[in-house]
C-alpha positions as CSV (number, residue, x, y, z in Angstrom):
1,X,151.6,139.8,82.4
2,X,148.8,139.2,84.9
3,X,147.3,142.2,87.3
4,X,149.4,141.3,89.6
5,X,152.3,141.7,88.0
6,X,151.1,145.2,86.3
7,X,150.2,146.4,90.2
8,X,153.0,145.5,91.8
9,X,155.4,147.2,88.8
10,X,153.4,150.5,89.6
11,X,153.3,150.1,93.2
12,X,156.0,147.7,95.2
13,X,158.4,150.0,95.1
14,X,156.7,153.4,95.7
15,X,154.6,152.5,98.4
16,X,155.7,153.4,101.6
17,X,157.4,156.6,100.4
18,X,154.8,158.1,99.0
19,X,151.9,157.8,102.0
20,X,151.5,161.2,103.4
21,X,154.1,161.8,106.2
22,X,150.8,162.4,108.8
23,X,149.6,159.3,107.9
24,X,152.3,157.1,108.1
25,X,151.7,156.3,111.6
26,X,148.3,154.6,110.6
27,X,150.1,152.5,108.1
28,X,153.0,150.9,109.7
29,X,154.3,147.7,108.7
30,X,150.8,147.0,106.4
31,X,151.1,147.3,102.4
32,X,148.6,146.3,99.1
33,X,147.9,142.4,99.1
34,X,150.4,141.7,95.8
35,X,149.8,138.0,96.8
36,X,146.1,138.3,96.5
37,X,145.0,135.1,94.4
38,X,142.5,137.5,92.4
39,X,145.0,139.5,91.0
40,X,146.3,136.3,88.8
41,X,142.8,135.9,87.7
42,X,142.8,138.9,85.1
43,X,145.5,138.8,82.6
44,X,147.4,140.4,79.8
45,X,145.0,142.0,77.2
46,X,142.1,142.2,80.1
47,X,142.9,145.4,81.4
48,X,144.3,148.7,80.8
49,X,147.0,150.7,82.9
50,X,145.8,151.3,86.5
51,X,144.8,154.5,87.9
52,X,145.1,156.9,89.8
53,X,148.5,157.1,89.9
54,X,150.5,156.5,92.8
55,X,152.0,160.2,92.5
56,X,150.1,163.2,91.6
57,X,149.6,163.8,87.5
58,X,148.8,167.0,85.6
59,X,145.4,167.2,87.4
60,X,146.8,166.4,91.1
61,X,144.8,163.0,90.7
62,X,146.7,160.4,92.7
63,X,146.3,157.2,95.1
64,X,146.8,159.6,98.1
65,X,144.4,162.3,97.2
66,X,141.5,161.1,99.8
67,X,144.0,162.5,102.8
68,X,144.7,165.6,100.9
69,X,144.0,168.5,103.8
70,X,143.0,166.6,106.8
71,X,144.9,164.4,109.4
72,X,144.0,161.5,111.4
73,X,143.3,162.8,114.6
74,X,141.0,165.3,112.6
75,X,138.4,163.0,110.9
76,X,135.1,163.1,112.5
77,X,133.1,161.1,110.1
78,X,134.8,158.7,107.4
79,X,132.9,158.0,104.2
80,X,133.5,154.4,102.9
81,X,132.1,153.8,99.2
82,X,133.4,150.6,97.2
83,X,135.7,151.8,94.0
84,X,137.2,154.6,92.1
85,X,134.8,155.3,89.2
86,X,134.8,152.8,86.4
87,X,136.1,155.9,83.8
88,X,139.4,156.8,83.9
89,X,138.6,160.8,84.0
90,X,136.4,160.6,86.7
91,X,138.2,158.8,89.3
92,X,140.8,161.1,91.3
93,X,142.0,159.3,94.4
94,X,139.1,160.4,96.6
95,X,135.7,158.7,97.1
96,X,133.2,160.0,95.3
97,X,135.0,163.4,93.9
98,X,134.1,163.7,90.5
99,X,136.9,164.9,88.2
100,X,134.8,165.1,85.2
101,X,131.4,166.7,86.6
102,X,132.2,169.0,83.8
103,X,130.9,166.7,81.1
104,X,128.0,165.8,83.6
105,X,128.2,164.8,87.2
106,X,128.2,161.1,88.5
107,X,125.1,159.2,88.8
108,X,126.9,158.6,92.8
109,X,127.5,161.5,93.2
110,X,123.7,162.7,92.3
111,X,122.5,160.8,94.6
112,X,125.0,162.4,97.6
113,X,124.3,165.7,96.0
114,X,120.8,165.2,96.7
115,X,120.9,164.1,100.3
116,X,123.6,167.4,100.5
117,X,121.1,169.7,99.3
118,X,117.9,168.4,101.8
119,X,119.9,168.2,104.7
120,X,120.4,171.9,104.2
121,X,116.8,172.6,102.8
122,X,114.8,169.9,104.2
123,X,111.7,172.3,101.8
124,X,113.6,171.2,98.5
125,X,112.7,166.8,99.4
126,X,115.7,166.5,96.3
127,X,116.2,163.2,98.5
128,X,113.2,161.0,98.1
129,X,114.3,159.1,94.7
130,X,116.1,159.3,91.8
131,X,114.0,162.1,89.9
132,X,114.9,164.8,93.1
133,X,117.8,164.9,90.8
134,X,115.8,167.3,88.9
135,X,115.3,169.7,91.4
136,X,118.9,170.4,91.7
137,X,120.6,169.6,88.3
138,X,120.4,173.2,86.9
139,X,122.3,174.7,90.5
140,X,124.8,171.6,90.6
141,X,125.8,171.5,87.1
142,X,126.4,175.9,87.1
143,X,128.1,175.3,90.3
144,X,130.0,172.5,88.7
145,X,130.9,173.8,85.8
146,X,134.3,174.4,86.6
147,X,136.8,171.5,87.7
148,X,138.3,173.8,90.7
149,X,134.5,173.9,92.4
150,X,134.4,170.6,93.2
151,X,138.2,170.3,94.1
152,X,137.1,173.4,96.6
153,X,133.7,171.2,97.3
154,X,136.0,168.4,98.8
155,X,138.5,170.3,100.3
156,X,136.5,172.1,102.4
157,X,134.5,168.5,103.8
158,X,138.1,167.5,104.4
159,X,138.7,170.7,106.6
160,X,135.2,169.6,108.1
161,X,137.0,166.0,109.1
162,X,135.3,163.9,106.1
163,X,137.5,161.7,104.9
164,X,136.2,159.6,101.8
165,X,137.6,156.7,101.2
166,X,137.0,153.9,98.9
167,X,137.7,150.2,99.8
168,X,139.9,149.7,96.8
169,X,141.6,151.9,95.6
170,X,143.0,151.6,92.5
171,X,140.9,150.6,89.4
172,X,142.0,149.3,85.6
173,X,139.3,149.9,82.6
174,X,138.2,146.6,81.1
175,X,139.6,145.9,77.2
176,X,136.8,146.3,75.1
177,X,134.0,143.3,74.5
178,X,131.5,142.2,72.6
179,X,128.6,142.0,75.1
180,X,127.9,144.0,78.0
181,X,127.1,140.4,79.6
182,X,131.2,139.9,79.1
183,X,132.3,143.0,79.9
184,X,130.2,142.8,83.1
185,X,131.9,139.7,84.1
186,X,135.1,141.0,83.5
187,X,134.5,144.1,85.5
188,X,133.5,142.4,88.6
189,X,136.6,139.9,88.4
190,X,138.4,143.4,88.2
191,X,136.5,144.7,90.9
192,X,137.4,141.6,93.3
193,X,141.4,141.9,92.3
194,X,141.9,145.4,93.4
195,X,139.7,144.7,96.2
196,X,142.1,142.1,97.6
197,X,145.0,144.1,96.8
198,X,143.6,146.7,99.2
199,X,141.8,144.7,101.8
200,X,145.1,144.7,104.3
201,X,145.4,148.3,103.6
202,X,141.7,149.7,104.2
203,X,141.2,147.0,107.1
204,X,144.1,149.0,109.3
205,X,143.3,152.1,108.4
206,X,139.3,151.5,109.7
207,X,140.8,149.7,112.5
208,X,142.9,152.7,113.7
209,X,140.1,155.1,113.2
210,X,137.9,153.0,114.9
211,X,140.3,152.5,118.2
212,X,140.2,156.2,118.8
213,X,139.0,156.9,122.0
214,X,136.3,159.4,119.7
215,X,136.0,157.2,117.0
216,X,134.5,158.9,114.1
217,X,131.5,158.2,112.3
218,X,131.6,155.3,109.6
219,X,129.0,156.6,107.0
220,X,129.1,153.1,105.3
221,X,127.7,153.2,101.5
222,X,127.1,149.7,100.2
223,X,127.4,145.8,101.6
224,X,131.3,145.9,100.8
225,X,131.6,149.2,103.4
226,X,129.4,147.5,105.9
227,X,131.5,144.3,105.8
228,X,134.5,145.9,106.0
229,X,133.9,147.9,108.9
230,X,132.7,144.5,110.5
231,X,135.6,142.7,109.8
232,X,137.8,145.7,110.7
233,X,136.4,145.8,114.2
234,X,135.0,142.3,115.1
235,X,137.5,142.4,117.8
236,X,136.3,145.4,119.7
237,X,133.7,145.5,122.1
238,X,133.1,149.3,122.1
239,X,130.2,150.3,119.7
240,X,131.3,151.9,116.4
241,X,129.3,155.0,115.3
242,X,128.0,154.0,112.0
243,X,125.3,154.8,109.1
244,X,124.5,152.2,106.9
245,X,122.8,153.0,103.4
246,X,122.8,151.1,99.9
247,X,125.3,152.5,97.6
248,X,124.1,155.4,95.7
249,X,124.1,153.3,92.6
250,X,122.7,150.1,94.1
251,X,119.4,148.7,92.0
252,X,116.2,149.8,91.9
253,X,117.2,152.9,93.8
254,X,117.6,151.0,96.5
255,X,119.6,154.3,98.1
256,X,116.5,156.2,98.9
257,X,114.9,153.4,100.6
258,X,116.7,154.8,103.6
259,X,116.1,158.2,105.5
260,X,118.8,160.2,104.2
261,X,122.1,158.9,105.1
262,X,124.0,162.8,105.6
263,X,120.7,163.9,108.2
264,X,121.7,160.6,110.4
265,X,125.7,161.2,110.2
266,X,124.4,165.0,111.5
267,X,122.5,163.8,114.4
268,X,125.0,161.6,115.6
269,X,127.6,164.3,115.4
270,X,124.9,166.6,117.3
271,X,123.7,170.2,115.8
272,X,127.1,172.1,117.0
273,X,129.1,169.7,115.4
274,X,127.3,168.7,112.4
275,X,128.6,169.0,108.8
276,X,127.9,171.6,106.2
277,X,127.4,169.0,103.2
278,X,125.7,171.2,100.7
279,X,128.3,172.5,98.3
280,X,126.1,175.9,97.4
281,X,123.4,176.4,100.5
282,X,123.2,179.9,99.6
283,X,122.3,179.3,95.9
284,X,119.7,176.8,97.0
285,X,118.1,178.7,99.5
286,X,117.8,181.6,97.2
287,X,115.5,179.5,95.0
288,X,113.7,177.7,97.2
């Protein structure tokens, strides 16, 4: 049994009942690429089961969870990163949400964490490279502690209007290999099949965001955000608000080659409207 054939066992069926009934709207006659050539390129014995799970599990990880508490006519900036996380525990259905910060947060999510912080307390610099994660670790990993803070963390960015999506999103662990040179080619193939499973999928749902009369902002994280939002729009001829940065986990720390990505989203937005990203201000500014 290829990918394809595992995907469209856990999803064909399913689909269109379980999209949130606000967001339905946006995804009218679209559904995952089960055609997608990739797909057929990773077979039986490559991967493991898929996650997250097309309905919610013990944890309330599922497929849907990036729309959990905020509608479409509500999102003011949309956060586009590239895949759930690569381990199983982490990924929850939401960009970038880490459901196992407990056992130590996401190098990703660091690097957001860090951009969070300064654009609260430009004092703390926790955004100039990859060590400002020291300046923060002790507050974020307290705050963190608990599964339900960073649940709460999310939630309330949704009630802000961020959505965060990723452009595929479903993801299926690699079977286990003798070199990290094979398991990193196997990965990527991976990487590539959900992609084009998704690609219809993401493509309308940036397309509708973006036709909005007050489109929101695209905070684009990576060259697969960047294109996507190009393709999505290359038939409009309004301008699209957008940030571009290097995904937090792009080489060399490529990330904080750019001014912090958060501060730019904020100016667009303008001071009134700008977004409280810093999950614990208070704490920070206490130690400052």
């Amino acid at each position: 049994m290829t990918l394809k054939d595992t995907m469209a066992n856990a999803l064909e069926a399913g689909w269109a009942d379980a999209v949130p009934l606000s967001w339905r709207q946006e995804f009218d006659n679209v559904s995952p690429d089960f055609t997608a050539h990739a797909l057929n390129k990773v077979q039986e014995g490559e991967f493991s089961s898929p996650y997250p799970s097309l309905l919610p599990d013990q944890n309330q990880r599922h497929l849907f969870r990036a729309f959990r508490g905020i509608a479409p006519n509500q999102v003011r900036v949309c956060v586009i990163g590239q895949d759930p996380y690569p381990e199983r525990d982490r990924a929850t259905g939401r960009a970038f949400e880490d459901g196992a910060a407990h056992s130590g947060i996401a190098i990703s999510l660091r690097r957001l964490l860090q951009s969070a912080v300064t654009v609260s307390n430009q004092n703390q610099k926790a955004d100039e490279n990859a060590s400002g994660w020291s300046l923060i670790r002790d507050d974020a990993d307290q705050y963190f502690s608990e599964t339900e803070a960073m649940t709460m963390y999310f939630d309330r960015l949704a009630e802000e209007g961020v959505l965060f999506l990723n452009a595929a999103w479903t993801f299926t662990e690699s079977a286990p290999l003798p070199s990290k040179k094979e398991l990193k080619y196997r990965r990527d193939r991976i990487q590539r099949a959900h992609a084009a499973l998704w690609k219809p999928v993401t493509l309308r749902l940036i397309k509708r965001l973006a036709e909005r009369d007050d489109p929101p902002v695209f905070l684009l994280l990576g060259k697969k955000a960047k294109k996507i939002l190009s393709t999505a729009t290359k038939r409009d001829k309004k301008e699209i608000p957008n940030v571009y940065c290097p995904h937090p986990t792009a080489r060399k720390g490529a990330y904080f080659n750019h001014r912090n990505p958060l501060a730019q989203v904020n100016e667009i937005l303008k001071p009134a409207a700008a977004v409280k990203w810093s999950p614990f201000d208070d704490e920070i500014n206490e130690h400052a």
